[in-house]
TORSESE-877733 format. One line per 2 residues: number of its first residue (from 1); their letters; for each residue x negated, z negated, y negated of C-alpha. Coordinates in steps of 0.001 Angstrom, whole numbers, plus 500000, padded with zeros to 6 digits. Layout:
residues N
NUM> A> X Z Y | ...
//
This chain:
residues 403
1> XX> 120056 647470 764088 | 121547 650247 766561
3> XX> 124046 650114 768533 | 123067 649386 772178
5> XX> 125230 650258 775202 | 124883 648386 778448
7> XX> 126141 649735 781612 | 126271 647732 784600
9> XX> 126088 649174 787862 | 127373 647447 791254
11> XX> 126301 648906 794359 | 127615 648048 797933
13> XX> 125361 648387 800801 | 126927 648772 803960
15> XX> 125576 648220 807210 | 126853 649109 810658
17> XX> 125367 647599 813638 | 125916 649600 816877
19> XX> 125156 648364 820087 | 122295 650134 822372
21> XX> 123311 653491 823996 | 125662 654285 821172
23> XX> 125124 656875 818368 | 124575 655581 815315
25> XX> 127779 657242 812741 | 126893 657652 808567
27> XX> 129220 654542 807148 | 130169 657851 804431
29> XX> 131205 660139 807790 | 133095 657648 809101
31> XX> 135443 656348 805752 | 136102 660317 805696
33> XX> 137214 660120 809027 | 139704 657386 807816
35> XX> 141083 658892 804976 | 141056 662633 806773
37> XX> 143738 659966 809595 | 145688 658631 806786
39> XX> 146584 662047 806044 | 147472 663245 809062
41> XX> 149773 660078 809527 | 151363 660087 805844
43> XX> 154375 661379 806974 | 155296 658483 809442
45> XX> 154672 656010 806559 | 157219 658047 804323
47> XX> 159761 658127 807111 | 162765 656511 805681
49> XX> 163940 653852 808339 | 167331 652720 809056
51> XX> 169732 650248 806931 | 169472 646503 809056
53> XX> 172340 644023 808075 | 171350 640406 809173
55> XX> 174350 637621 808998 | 173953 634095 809581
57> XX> 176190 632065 811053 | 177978 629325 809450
59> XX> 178821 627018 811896 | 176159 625111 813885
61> XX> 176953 623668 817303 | 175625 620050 818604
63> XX> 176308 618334 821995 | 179270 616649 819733
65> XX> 180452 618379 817321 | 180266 621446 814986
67> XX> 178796 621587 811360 | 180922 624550 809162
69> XX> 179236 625384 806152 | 182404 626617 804079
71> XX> 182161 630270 803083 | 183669 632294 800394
73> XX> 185023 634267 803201 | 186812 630851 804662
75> XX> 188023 629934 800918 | 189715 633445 800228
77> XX> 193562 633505 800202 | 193410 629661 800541
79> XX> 195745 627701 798475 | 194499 624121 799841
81> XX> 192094 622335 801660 | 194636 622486 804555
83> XX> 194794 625859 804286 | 190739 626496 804217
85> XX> 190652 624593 807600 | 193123 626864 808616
87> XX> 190100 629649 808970 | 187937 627262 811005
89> XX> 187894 628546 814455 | 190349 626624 816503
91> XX> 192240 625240 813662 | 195595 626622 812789
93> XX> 197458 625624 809499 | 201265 625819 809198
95> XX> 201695 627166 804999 | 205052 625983 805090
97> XX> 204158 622489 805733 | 200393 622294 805392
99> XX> 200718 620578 809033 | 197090 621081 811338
101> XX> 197066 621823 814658 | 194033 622259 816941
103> XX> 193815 624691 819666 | 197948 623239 819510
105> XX> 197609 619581 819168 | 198797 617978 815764
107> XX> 196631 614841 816738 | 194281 615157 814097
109> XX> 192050 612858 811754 | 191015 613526 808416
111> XX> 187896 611558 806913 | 186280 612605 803504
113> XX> 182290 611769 803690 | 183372 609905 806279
115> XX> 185718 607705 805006 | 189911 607258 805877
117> XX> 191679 609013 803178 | 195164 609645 803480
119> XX> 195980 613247 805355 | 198830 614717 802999
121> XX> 196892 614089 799974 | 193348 615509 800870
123> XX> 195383 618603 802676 | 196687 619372 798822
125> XX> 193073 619384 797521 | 191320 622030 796379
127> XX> 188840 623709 798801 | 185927 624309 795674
129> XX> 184915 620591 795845 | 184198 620476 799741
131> XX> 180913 622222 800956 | 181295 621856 804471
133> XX> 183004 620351 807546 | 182356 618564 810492
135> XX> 184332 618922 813633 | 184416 616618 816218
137> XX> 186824 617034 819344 | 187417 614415 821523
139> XX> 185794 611330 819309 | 184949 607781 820893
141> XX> 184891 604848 819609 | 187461 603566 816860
143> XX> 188667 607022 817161 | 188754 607855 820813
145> XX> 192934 608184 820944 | 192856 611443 818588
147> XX> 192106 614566 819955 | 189703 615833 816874
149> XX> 187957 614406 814007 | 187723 616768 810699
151> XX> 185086 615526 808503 | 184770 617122 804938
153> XX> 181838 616726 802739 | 182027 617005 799257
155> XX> 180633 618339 795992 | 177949 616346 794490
157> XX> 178880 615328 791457 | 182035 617776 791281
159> XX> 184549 617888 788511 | 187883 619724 788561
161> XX> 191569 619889 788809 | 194648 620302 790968
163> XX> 198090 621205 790960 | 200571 621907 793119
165> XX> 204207 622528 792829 | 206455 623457 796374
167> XX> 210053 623937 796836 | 212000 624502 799488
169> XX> 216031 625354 800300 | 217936 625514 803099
171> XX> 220925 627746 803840 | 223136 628486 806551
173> XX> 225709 631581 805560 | 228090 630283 808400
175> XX> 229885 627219 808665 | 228009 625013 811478
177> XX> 226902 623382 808778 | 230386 622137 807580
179> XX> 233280 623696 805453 | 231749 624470 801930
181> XX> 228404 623249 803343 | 226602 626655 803514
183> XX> 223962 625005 801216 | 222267 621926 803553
185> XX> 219241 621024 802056 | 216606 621197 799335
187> XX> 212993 619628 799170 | 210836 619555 795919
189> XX> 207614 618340 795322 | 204771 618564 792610
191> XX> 201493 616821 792803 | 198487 616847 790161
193> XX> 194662 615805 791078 | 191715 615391 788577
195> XX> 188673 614561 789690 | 185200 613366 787234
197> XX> 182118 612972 789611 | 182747 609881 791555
199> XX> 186496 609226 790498 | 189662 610692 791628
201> XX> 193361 610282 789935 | 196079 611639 792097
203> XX> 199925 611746 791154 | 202561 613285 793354
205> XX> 206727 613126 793257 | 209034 614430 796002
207> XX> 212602 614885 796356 | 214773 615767 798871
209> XX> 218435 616842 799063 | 220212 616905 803185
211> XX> 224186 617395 803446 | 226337 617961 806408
213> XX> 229702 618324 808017 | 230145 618058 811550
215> XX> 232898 617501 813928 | 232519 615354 817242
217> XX> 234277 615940 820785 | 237150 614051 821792
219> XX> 235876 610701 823435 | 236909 607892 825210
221> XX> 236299 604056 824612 | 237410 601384 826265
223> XX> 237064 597411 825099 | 237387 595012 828278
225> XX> 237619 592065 826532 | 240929 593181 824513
227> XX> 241869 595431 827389 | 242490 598550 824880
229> XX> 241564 601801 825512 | 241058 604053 822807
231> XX> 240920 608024 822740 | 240384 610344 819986
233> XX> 242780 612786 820114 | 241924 615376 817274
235> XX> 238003 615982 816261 | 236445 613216 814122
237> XX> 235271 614698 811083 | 231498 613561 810334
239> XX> 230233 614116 806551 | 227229 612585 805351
241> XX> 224875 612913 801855 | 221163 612296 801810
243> XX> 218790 612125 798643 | 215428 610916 797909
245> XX> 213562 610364 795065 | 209439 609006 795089
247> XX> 206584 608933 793388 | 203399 608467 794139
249> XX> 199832 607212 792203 | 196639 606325 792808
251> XX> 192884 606157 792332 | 189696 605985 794177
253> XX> 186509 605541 793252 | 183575 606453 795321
255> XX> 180839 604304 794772 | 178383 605740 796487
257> XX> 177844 607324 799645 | 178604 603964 800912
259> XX> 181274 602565 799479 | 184556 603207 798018
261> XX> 187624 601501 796573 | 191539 602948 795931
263> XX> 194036 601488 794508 | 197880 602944 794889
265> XX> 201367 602711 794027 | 204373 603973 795432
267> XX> 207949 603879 794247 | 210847 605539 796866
269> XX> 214680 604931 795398 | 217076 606570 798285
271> XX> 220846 606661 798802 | 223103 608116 802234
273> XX> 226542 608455 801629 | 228508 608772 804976
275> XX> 232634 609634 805635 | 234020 609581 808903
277> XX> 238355 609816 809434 | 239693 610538 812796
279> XX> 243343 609651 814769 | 242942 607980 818011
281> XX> 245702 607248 820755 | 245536 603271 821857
283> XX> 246622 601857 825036 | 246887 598135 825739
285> XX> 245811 598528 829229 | 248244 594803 830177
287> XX> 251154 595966 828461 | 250892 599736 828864
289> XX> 251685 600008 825142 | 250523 603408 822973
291> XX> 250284 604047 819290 | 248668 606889 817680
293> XX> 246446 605260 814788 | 244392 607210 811819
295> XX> 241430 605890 811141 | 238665 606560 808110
297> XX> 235424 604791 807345 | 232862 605116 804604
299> XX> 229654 603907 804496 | 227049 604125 801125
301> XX> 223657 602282 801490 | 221029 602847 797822
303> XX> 217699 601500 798166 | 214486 600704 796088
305> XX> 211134 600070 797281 | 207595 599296 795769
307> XX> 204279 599513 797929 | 200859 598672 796645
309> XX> 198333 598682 798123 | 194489 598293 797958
311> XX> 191721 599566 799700 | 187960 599401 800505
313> XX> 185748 601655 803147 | 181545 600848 802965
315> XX> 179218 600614 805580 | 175507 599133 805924
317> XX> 172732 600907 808250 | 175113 600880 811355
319> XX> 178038 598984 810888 | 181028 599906 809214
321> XX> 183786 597698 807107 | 187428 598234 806292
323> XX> 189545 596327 804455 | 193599 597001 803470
325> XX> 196029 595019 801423 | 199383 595941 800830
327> XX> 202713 594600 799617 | 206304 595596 799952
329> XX> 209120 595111 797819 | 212478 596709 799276
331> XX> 215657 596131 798321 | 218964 597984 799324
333> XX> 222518 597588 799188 | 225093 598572 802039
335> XX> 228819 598990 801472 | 231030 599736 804417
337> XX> 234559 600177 804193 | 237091 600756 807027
339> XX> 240519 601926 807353 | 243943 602108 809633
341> XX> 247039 603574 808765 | 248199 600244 810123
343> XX> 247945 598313 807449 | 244499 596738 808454
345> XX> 241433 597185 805937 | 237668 595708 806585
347> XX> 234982 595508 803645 | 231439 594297 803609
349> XX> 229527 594564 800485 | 225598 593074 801623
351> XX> 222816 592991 799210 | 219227 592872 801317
353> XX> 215746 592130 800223 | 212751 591735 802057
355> XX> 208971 590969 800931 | 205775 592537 803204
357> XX> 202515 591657 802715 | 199777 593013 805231
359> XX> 195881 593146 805270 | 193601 594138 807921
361> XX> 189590 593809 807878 | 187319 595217 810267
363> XX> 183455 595646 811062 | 182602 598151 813496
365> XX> 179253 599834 815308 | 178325 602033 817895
367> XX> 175737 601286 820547 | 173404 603592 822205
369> XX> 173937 607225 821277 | 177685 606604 820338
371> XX> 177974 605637 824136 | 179323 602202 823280
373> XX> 181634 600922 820492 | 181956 597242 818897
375> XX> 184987 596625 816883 | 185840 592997 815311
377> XX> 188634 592352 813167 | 191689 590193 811650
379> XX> 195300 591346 810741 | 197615 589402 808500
381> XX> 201176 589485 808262 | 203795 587667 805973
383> XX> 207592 588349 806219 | 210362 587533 804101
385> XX> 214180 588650 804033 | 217386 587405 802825
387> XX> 220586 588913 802512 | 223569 588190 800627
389> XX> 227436 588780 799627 | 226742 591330 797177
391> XX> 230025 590197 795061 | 229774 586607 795398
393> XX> 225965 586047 795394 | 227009 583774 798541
395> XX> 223478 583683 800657 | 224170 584784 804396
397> XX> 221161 584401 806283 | 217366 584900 805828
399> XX> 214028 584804 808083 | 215688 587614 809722
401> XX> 216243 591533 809503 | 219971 592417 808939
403> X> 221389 594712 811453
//
C-alpha cells in the first residue's frame, strides 16, 4: 500500500463590521498597518527603564500598640534579646547592664507569648527564637501602672542554645576608695539556656565582690538619759567586705499556647564583714568629767537562703489565670563585737532563721474593647522566725524579725 500524506489546512475568516458612512478597510491592510506601528514604536519597548527599590516596613501601627516583625537588620550586632529590643524604635538598651529604657523610662514589662516570665532571664536569650514583638505603651488593665508592655513571640517549635558569660571590675587608681583599696569591686556571672520545642532549661550563677575604706567627719552625740556627751575627736575609720555567691535553675514548659508551668530554684550564700575604731572625748554633762576613750567594733553577718518556687500562667477564651507558690528558707548568723580601751567589752553571737511560704492565684478579663478590667484573686502568707544564742543554743525569741 503507498504511503499517503494528509495535510490539514485551517483557515480563519475574518470579518469586520463597519458602521454606515464609514469606509470599509481590507482586514490584510489593516494587520499591516499594525505591524508597520509596532515598528515604528520598537524602540520605546526596548528603552531600558530605571532600577525601583521597594521596602516594606516592619512595624505595623494599631490604635494600641505596634507589631515589629524582627529583621535581620534588628538582629545584627545583637548579643541578646535585650539587646535586639535595643533597635526597636524608642527602646534603648544599656550593654553594660542589659537594663531597657523607653523613650527614658525603665518601667517596663516583659511577657513571652503573653505570659510573665522573669525580665533578667528572657533579656539573656537569644534573639533567633523570637519572630516578632509587640509594643504596647501605656497598658490598662492588670498592667495599667507600667509605662510599656514588650510582648515577644516565639519560634514555633524552635530548638537551640545559649550562653553567656559577663564580668565586670571596678577600679579607682586614687585612694577615695580607702588605703590599699584601689581595687573596689568585681561582678561575675555565667548563664546557659537550652531550649527543645516546648521546653526550656535555664541555669545561671553570679558573684559579686564590693570593698571599701572610708573615713567619717567628726560628730557629736549626746545621750540624755545618762547625761554624756560624746564627740569624736579624730576620723572614724569605716572598712567593710561584701561577697555573694548564687545560683540559679529552672524549667518551663509551655504547654501550649495556653498554658505553661516553671518550676525554679535558687540558692544565694552571702557574707559582710564590717570594722569600725575611732577615739571619742566623753563628758558627763552633771559632773563635768572628760576622758578620751578608743573605741573599735566589728561586725560579720554569713547567710544562706533557698527559694523555690512554682508557677502556672493559662488562660481560656477571655479570662486569664495565675498561680505562684514559693518557699523561703534563710538562715544567717550575726556576730558583733565591741570594744573600749576601758576595759569594757560587749559580744553577741545570734543565729536567725526564718521560713516564707507565699502563693497568689488570680483570674482576670477585660470588658468591652479592653475598656474595662475584672481582676479576682487570693494571696497567702505564712511566717516563721526564731533566733537564738548562737553558742549556747539558748532560744531568744520567735514570731518576730530580729532587728
Amino acid at each position: 500500500m503507498k504511503n499517503v500524506k494528509v495535510s490539514l489546512v485551517v483557515s480563519f475568516l475574518v470579518f469586520c463590521l463597519f458602521p454606515q458612512g464609514v469606509e470599509a478597510v481590507s482586514p490584510f491592510t489593516a494587520i499591516d498597518s499594525i505591524m508597520q506601528g509596532l515598528k515604528a514604536d520598537s524602540s520605546a519597548v526596548s528603552k531600558k527603564l530605571p532600577t525601583v527599590t521597594v521596602e516594606a516596613s516592619n512595624i505595623t501601627h494599631y490604635a494600641d500598640r505596634d507589631v515589629v516583625h524582627i529583621t535581620r537588620s534588628m538582629r545584627k550586632g545583637a548579643r541578646n534579646t535585650a539587646q535586639m529590643l535595643g533597635n526597636i524604635p524608642g527602646i534603648d538598651c544599656n550593654y553594660a547592664n542589659n537594663a531597657l529604657t523607653y523613650y527614658g523610662s525603665s518601667n517596663i514589662l516583659i511577657l513571652v507569648d503573653s505570659l510573665e516570665k522573669s525580665a533578667d532571664y528572657v533579656k539573656e536569650l537569644h534573639h533567633l527564637r523570637f519572630s516578632k514583638v509587640d509594643v504596647v505603651p501605656n497598658p490598662t488593665g492588670k498592667y495599667a501602672n507600667y509605662d510599656v508592655l514588650i510582648n515577644l513571640h516565639t519560634k514555633p517549635d524552635y530548638t537551640g542554645y545559649e550562653g553567656n558569660v559577663f564580668q565586670q571590675m571596678s577600679v579607682r587608681p586614687n585612694e577615695d576608695n580607702g588605703n590599699d583599696k584601689k581595687f573596689s569591686g568585681d561582678y561575675s556571672s555565667a548563664s546557659f539556656t537550652y531550649t527543645k520545642n516546648k521546653w526550656n532549661f535555664i541555669g545561671r550563677y553570679n558573684f559579686r565582690f564590693l570593698q571599701s575604706e572610708k573615713d567619717n567627719a567628726e560628730s557629736t552625740y549626746t545621750n540624755h538619759v545618762n547625761r554624756l556627751q560624746e564627740s569624736t575627736t579624730s576620723p572614724m575609720s569605716f572598712t567593710n567586705f561584701f561577697r555573694i555567691h548564687n545560683t540559679y535553675w529552672a524549667i518551663d514548659h509551655q504547654i501550649n499556647k495556653n498554658h505553661s508551668v516553671s518550676a525554679s530554684y535558687y540558692y544565694s550564700a552571702d557574707a559582710k564583714d564590717d570594722y569600725t575604731y575611732a577615739e571619742a572625748e566623753r563628758l558627763w554633762l552633771d559632773s563635768g568629767k572628760k576622758e578620751t576613750i578608743g573605741k573599735s567594733g566589728v561586725s560579720r553577718i554569713n547567710s544562706d537562703r533557698h527559694t523555690l518556687g512554682l508557677y502556672y500562667r493559662g488562660r481560656s477564651g477571655v479570662w486569664n489565670y495565675t498561680y505562684d507558690f514559693n518557699y523561703i528558707n534563710d538562715g544567717w548568723t550575726s556576730d558583733k563585737n565591741y570594744r573600749q580601751n576601758t576595759g569594757y567589752a560587749s559580744d553577741n553571737y545570734f543565729r536567725n532563721h526564718m521560713d516564707y511560704v507565699w502563693t497568689k492565684s488570680e483570674v482576670n478579663r477585660r470588658f468591652f474593647n479592653n475598656r474595662f478590667y475584672f481582676s479576682a484573686g487570693y494571696n497567702f502568707t505564712w511566717k516563721d522566725y526564731e533566733q537564738e544564742d548562737r553558742l549556747t543554743r539558748n532560744l531568744l525569741s520567735e514570731k518576730c524579725l530580729p532587728p
